[in-house]
PDB file with SEQRES, HELIX, SHEET and CRYST1 records, atoms N, CA, C and O in Angstrom:
SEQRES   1 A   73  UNK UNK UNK UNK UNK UNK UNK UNK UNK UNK UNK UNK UNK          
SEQRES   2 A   73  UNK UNK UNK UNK UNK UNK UNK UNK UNK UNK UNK UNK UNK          
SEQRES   3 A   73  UNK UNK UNK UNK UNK UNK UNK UNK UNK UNK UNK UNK UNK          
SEQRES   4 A   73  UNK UNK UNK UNK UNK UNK UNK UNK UNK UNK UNK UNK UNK          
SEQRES   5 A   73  UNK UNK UNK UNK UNK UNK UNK UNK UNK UNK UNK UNK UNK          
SEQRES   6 A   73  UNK UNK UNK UNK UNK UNK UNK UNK                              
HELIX    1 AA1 UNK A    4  UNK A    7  1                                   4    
HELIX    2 AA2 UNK A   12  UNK A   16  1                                   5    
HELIX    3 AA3 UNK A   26  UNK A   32  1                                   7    
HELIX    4 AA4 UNK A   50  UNK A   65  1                                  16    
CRYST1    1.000    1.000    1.000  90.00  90.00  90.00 P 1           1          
ATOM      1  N   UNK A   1       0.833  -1.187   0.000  1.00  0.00           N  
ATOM      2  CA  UNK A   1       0.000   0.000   0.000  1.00  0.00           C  
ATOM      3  C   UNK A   1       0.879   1.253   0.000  1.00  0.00           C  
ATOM      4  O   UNK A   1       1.895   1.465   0.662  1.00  0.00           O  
ATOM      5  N   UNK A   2       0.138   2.190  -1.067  1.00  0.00           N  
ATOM      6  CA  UNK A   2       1.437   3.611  -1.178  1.00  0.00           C  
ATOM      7  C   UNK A   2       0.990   4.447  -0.078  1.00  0.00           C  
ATOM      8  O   UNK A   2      -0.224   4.611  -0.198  1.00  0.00           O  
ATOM      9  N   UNK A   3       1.468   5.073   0.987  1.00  0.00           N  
ATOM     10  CA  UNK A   3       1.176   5.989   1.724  1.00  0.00           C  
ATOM     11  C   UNK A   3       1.352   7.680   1.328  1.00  0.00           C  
ATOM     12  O   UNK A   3       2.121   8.032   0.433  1.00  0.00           O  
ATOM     13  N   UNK A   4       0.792   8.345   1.869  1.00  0.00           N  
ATOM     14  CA  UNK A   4       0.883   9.701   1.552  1.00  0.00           C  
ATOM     15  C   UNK A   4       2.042  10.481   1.119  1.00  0.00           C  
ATOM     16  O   UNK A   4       2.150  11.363   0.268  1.00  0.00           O  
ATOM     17  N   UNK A   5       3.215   9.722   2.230  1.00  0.00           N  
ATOM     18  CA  UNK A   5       4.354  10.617   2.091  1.00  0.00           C  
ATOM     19  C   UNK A   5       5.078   9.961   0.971  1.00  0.00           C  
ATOM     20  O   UNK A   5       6.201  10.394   0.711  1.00  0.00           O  
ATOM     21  N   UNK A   6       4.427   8.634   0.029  1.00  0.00           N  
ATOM     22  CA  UNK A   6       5.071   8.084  -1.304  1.00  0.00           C  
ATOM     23  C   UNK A   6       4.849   9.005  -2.028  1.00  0.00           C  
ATOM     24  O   UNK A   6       5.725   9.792  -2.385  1.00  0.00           O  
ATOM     25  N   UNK A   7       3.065   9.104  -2.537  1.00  0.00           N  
ATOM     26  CA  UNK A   7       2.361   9.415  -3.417  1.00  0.00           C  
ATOM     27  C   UNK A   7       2.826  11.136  -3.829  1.00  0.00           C  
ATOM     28  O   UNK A   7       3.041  11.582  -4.957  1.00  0.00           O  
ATOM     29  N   UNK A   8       2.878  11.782  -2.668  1.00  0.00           N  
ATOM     30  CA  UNK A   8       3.199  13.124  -2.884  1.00  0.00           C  
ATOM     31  C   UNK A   8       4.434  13.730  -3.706  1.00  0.00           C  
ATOM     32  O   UNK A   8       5.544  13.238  -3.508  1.00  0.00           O  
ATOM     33  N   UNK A   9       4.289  14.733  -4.583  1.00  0.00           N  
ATOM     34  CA  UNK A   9       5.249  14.929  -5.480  1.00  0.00           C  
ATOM     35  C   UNK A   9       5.918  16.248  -5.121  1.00  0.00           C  
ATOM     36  O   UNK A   9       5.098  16.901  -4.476  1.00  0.00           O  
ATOM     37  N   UNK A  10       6.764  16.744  -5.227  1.00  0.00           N  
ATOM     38  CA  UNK A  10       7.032  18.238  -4.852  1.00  0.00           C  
ATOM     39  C   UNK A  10       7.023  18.876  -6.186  1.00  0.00           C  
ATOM     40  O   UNK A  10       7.277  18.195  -7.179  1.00  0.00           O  
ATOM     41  N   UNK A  11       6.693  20.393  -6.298  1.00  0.00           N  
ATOM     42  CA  UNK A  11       6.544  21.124  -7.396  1.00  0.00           C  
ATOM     43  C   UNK A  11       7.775  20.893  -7.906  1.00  0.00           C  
ATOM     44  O   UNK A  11       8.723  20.503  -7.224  1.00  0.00           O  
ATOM     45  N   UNK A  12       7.829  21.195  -9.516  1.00  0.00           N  
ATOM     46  CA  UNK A  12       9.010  21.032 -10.350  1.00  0.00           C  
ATOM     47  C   UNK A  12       9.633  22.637  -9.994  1.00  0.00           C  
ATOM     48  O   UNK A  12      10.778  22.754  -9.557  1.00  0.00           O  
ATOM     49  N   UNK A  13       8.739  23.847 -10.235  1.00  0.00           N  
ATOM     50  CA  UNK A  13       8.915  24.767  -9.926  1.00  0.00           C  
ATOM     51  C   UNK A  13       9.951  25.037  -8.689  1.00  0.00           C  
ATOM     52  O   UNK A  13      11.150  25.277  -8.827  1.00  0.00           O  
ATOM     53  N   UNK A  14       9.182  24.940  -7.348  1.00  0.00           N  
ATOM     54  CA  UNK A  14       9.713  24.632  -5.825  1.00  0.00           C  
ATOM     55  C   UNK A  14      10.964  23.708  -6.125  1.00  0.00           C  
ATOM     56  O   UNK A  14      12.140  24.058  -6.019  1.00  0.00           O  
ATOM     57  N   UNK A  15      10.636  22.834  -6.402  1.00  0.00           N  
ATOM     58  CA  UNK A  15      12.632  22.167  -6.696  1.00  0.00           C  
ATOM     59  C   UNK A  15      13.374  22.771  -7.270  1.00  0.00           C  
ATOM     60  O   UNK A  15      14.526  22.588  -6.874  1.00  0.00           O  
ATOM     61  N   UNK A  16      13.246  23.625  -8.271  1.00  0.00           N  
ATOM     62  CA  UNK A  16      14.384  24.570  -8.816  1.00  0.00           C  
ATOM     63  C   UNK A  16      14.705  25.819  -8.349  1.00  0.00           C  
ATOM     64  O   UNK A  16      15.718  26.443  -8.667  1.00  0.00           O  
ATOM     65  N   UNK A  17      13.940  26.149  -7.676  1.00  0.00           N  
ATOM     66  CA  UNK A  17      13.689  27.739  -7.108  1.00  0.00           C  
ATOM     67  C   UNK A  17      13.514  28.718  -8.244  1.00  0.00           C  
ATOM     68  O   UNK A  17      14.225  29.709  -8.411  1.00  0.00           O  
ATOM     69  N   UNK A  18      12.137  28.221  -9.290  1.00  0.00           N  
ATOM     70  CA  UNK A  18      12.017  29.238  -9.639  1.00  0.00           C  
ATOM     71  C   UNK A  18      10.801  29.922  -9.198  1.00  0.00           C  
ATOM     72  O   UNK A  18       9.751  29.329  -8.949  1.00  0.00           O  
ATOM     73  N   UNK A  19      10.912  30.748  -9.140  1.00  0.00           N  
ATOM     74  CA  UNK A  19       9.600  31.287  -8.773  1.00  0.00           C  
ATOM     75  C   UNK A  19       8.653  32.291  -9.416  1.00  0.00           C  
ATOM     76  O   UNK A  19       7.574  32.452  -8.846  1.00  0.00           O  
ATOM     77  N   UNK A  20       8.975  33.198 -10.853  1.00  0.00           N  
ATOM     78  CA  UNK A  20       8.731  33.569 -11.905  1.00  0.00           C  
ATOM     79  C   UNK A  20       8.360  32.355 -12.977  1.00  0.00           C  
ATOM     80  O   UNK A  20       9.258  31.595 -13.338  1.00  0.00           O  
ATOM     81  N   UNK A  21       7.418  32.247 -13.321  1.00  0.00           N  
ATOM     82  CA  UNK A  21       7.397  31.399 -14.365  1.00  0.00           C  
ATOM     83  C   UNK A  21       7.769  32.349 -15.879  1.00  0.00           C  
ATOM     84  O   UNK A  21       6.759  32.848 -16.375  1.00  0.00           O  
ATOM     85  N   UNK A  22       8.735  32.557 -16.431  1.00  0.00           N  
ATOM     86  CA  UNK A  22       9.294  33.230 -18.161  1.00  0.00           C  
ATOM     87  C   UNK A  22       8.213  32.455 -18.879  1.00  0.00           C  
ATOM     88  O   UNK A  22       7.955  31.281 -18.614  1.00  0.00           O  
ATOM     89  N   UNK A  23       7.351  33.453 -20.166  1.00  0.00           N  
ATOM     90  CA  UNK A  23       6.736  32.881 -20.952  1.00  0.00           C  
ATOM     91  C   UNK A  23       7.800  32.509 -22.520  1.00  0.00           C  
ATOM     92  O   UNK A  23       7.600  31.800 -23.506  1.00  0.00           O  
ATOM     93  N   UNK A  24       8.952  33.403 -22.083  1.00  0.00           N  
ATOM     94  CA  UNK A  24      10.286  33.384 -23.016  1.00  0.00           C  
ATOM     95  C   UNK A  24      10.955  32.295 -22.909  1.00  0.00           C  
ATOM     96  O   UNK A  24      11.910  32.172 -23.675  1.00  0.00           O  
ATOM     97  N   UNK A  25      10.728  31.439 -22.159  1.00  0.00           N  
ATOM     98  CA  UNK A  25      11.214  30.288 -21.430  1.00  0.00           C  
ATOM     99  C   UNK A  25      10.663  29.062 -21.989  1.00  0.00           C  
ATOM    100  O   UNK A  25       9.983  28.407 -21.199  1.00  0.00           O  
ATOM    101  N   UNK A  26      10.852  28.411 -23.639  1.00  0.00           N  
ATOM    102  CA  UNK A  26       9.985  27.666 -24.115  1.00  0.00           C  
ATOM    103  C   UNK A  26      10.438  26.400 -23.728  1.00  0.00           C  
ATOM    104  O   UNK A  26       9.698  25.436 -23.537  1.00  0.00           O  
ATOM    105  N   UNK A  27      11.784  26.406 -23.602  1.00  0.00           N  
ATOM    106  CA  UNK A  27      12.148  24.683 -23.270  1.00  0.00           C  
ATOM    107  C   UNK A  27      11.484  24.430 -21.931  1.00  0.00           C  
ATOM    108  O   UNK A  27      10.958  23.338 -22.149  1.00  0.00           O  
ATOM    109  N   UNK A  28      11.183  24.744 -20.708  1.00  0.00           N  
ATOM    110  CA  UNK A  28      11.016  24.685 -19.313  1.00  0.00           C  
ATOM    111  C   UNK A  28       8.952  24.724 -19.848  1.00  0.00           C  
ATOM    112  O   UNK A  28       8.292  23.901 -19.214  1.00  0.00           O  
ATOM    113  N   UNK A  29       8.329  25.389 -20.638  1.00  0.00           N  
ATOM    114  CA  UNK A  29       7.234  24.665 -20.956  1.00  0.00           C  
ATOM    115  C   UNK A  29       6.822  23.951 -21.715  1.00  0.00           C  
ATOM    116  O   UNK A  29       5.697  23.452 -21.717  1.00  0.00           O  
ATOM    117  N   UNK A  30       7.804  23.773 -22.588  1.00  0.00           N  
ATOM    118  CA  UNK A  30       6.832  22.723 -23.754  1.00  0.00           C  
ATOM    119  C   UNK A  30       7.291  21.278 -22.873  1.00  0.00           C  
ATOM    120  O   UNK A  30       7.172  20.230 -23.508  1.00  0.00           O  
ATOM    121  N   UNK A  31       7.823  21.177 -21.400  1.00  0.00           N  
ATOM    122  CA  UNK A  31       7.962  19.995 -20.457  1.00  0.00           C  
ATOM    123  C   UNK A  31       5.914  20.034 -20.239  1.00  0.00           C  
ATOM    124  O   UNK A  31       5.247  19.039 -20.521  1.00  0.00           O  
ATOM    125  N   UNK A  32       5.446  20.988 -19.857  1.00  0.00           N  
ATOM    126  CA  UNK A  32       4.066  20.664 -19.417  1.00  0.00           C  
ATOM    127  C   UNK A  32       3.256  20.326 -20.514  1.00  0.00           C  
ATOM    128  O   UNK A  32       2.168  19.941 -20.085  1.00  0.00           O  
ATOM    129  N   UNK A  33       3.313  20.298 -21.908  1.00  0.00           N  
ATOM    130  CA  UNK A  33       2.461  20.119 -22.856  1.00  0.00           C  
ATOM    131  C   UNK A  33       2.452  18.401 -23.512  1.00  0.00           C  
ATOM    132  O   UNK A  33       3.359  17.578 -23.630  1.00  0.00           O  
ATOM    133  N   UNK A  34       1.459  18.369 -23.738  1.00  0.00           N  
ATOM    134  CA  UNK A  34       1.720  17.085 -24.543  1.00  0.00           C  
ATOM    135  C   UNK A  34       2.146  16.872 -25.766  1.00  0.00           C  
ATOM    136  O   UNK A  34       2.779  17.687 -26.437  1.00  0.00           O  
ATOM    137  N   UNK A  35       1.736  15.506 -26.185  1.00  0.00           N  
ATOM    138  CA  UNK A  35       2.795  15.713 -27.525  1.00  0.00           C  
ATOM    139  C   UNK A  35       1.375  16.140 -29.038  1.00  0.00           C  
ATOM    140  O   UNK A  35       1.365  15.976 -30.258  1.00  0.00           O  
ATOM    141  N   UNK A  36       0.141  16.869 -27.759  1.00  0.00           N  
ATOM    142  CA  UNK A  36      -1.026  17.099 -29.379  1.00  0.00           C  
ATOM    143  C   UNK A  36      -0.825  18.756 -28.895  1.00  0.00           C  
ATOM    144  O   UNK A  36      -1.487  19.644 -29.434  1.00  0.00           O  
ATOM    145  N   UNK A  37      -0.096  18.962 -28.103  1.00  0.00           N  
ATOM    146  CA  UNK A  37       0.069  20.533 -27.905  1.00  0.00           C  
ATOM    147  C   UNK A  37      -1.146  20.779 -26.607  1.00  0.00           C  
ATOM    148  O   UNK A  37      -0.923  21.816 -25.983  1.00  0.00           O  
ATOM    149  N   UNK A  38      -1.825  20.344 -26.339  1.00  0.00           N  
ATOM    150  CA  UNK A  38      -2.488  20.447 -24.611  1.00  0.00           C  
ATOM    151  C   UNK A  38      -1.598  20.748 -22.968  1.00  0.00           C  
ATOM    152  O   UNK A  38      -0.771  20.059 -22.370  1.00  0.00           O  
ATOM    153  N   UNK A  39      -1.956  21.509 -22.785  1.00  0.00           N  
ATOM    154  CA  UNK A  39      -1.473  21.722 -21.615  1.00  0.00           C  
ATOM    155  C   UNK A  39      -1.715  20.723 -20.621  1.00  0.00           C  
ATOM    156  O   UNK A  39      -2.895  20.668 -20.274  1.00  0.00           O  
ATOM    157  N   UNK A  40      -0.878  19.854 -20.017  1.00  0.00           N  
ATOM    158  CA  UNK A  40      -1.212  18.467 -19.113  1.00  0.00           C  
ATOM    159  C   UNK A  40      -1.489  18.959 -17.725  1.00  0.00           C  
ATOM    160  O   UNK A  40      -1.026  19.923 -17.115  1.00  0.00           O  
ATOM    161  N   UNK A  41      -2.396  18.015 -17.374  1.00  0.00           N  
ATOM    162  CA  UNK A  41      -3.450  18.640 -15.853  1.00  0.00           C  
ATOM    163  C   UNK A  41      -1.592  18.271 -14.661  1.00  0.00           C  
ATOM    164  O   UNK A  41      -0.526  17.666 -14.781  1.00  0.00           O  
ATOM    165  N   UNK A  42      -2.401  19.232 -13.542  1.00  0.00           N  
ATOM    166  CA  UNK A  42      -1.775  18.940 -12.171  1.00  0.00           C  
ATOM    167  C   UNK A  42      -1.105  17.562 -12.051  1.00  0.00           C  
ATOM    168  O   UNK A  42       0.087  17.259 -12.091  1.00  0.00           O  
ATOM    169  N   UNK A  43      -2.599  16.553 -11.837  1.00  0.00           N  
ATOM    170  CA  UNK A  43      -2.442  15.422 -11.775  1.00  0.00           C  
ATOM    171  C   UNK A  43      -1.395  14.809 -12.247  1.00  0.00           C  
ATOM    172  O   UNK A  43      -0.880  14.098 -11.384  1.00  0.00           O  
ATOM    173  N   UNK A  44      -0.873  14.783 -13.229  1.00  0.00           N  
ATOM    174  CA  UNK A  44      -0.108  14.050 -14.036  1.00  0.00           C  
ATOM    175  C   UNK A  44       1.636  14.795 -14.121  1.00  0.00           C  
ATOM    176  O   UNK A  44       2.644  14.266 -14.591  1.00  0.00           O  
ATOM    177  N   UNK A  45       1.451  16.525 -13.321  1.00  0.00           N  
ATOM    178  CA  UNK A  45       2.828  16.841 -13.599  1.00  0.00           C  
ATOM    179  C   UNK A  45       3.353  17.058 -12.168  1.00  0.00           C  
ATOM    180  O   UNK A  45       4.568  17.128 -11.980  1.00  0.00           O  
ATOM    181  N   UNK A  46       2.660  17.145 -11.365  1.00  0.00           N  
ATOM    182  CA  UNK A  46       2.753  17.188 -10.187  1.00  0.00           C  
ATOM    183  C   UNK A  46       2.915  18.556  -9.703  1.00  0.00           C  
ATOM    184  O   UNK A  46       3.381  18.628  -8.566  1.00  0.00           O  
ATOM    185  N   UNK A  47       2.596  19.858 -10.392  1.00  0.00           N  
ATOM    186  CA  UNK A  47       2.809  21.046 -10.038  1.00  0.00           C  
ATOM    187  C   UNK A  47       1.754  21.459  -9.169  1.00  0.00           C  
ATOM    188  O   UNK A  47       0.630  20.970  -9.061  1.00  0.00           O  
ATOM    189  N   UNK A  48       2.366  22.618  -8.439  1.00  0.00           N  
ATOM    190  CA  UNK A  48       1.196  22.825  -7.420  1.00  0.00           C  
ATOM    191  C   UNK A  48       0.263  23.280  -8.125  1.00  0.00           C  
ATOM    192  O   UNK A  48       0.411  23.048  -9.325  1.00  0.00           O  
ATOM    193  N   UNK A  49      -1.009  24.064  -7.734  1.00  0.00           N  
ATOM    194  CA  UNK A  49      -2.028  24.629  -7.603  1.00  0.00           C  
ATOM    195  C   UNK A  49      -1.419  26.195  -8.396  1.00  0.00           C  
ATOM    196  O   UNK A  49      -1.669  26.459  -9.572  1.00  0.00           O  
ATOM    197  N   UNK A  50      -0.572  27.134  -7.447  1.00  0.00           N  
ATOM    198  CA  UNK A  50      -0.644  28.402  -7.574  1.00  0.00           C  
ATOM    199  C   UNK A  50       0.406  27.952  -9.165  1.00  0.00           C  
ATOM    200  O   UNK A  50       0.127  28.525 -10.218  1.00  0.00           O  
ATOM    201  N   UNK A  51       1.238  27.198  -9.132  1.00  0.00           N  
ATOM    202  CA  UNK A  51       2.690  27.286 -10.177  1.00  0.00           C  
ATOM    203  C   UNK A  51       1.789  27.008 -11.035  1.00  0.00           C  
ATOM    204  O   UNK A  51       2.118  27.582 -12.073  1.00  0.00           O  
ATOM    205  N   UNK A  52       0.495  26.250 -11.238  1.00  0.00           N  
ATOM    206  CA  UNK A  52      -0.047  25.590 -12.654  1.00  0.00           C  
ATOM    207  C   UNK A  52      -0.921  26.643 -13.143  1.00  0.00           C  
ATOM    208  O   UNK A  52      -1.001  26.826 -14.357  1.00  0.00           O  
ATOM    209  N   UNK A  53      -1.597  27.366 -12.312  1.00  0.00           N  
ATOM    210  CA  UNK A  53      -1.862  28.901 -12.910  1.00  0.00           C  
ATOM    211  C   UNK A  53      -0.954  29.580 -13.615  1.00  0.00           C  
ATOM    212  O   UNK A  53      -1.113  30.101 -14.719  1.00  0.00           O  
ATOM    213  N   UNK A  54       0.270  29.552 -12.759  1.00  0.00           N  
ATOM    214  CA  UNK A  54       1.304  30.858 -13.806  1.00  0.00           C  
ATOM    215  C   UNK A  54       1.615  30.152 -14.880  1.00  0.00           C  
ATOM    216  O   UNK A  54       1.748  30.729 -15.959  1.00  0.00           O  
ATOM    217  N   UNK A  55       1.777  28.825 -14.769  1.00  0.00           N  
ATOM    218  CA  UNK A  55       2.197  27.878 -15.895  1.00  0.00           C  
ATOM    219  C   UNK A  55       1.065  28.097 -17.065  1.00  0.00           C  
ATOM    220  O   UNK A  55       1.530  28.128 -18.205  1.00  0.00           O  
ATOM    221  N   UNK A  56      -0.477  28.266 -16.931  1.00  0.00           N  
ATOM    222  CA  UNK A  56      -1.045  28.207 -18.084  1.00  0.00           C  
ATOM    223  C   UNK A  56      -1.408  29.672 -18.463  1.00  0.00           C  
ATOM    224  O   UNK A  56      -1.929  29.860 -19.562  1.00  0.00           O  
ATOM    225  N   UNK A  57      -1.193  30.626 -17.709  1.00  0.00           N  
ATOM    226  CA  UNK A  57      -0.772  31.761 -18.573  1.00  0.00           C  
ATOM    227  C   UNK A  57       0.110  32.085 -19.178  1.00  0.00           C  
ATOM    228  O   UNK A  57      -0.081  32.877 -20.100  1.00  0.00           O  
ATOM    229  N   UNK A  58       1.581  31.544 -18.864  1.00  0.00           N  
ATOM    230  CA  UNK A  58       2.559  31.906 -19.503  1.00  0.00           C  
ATOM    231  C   UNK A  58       2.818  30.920 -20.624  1.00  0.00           C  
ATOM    232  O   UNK A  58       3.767  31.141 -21.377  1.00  0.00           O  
ATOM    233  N   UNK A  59       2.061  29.854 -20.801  1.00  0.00           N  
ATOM    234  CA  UNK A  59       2.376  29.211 -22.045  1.00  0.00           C  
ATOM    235  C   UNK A  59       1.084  29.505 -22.956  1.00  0.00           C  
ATOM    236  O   UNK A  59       1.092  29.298 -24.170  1.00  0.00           O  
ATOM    237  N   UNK A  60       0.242  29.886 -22.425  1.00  0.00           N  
ATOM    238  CA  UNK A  60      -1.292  30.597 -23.392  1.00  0.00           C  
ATOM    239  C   UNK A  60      -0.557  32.261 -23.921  1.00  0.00           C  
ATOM    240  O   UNK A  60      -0.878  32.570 -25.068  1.00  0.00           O  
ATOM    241  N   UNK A  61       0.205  33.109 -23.305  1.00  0.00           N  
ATOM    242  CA  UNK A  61       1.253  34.332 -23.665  1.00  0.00           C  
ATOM    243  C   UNK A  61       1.830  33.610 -24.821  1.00  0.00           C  
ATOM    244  O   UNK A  61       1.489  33.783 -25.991  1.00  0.00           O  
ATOM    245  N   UNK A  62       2.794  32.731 -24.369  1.00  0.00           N  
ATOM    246  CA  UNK A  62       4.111  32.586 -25.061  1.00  0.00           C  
ATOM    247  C   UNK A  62       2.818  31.793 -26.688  1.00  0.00           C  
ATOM    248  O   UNK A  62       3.202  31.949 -27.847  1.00  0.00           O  
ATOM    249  N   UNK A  63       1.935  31.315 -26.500  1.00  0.00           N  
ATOM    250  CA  UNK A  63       1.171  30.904 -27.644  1.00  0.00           C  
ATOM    251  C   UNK A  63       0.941  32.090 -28.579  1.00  0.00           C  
ATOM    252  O   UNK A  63       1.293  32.238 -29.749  1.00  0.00           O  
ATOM    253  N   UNK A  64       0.135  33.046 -27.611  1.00  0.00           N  
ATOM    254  CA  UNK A  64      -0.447  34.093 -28.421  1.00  0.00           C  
ATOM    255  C   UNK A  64       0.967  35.386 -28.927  1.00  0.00           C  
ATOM    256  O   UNK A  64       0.718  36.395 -29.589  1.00  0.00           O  
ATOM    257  N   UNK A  65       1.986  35.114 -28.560  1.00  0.00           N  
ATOM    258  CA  UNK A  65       3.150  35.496 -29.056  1.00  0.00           C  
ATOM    259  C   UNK A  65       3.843  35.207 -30.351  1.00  0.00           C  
ATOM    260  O   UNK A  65       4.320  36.026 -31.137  1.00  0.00           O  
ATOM    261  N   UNK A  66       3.814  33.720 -30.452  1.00  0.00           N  
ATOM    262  CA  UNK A  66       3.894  32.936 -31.705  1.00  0.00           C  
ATOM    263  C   UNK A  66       5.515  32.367 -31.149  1.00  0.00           C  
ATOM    264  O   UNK A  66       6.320  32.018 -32.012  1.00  0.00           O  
ATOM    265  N   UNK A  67       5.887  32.312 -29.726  1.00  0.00           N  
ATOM    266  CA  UNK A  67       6.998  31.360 -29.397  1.00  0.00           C  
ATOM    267  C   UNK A  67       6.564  29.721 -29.276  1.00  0.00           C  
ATOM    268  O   UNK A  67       7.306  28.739 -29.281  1.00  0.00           O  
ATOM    269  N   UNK A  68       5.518  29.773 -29.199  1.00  0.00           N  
ATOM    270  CA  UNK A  68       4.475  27.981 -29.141  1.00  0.00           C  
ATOM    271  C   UNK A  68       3.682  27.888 -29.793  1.00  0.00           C  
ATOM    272  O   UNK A  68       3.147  28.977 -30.002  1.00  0.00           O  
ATOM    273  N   UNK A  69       3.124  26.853 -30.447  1.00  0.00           N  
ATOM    274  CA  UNK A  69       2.337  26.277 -31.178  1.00  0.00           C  
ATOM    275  C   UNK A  69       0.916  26.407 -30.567  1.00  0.00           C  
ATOM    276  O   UNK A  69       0.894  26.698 -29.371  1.00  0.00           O  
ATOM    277  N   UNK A  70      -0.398  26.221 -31.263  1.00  0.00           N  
ATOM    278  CA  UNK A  70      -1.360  26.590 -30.358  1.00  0.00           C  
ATOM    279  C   UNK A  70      -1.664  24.519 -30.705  1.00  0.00           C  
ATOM    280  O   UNK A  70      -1.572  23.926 -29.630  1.00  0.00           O  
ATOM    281  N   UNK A  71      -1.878  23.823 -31.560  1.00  0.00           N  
ATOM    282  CA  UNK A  71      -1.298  22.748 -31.782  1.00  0.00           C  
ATOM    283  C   UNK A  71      -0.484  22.083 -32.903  1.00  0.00           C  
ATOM    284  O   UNK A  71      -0.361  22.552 -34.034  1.00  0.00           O  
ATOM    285  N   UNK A  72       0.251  20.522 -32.299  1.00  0.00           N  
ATOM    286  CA  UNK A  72       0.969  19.900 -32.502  1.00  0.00           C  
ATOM    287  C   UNK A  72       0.674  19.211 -34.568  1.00  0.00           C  
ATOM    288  O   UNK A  72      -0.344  18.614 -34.918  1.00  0.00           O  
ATOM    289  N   UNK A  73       1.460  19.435 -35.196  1.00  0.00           N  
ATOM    290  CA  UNK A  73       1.028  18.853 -36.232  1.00  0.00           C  
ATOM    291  C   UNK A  73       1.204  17.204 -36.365  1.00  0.00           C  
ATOM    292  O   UNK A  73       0.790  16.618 -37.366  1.00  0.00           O  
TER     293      UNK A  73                                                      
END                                                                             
């Protein structure tokens, strides 16, 4: 049986100390996207709550910028 203190992930963010999420910063997001160009839930990246907010504005910016794809061909 996995217990709590397995299951739990620490932010990718919080492990690096960043604390600005850069929408200029395409390698560090196209890690959260999939491979059809979707932004991948919490669940699955383990980012917190507040980091996955800045995370989907700054890669919905860096979209409407034309540094990211809006999708994957």
């Amino acid at each position: 049986m996995i217990t709590t203190a397995e299951k739990t992930n620490q932010c990718f963010f919080k492990q690096h100390g960043i604390t600005e999420i850069d929408y200029k910063d395409v390698t560090i997001l196209e890690r959260f996207i999939n491979p059809h160009g979707r932004i991948m839930a919490r669940k699955r990246t383990g980012v917190s709550a507040q980091s996955q907010r800045k995370l989907a504005a700054a890669i919905k910016r860096a979209r409407f910028m034309g540094l990211m794809p809006y999708v994957a061909r």
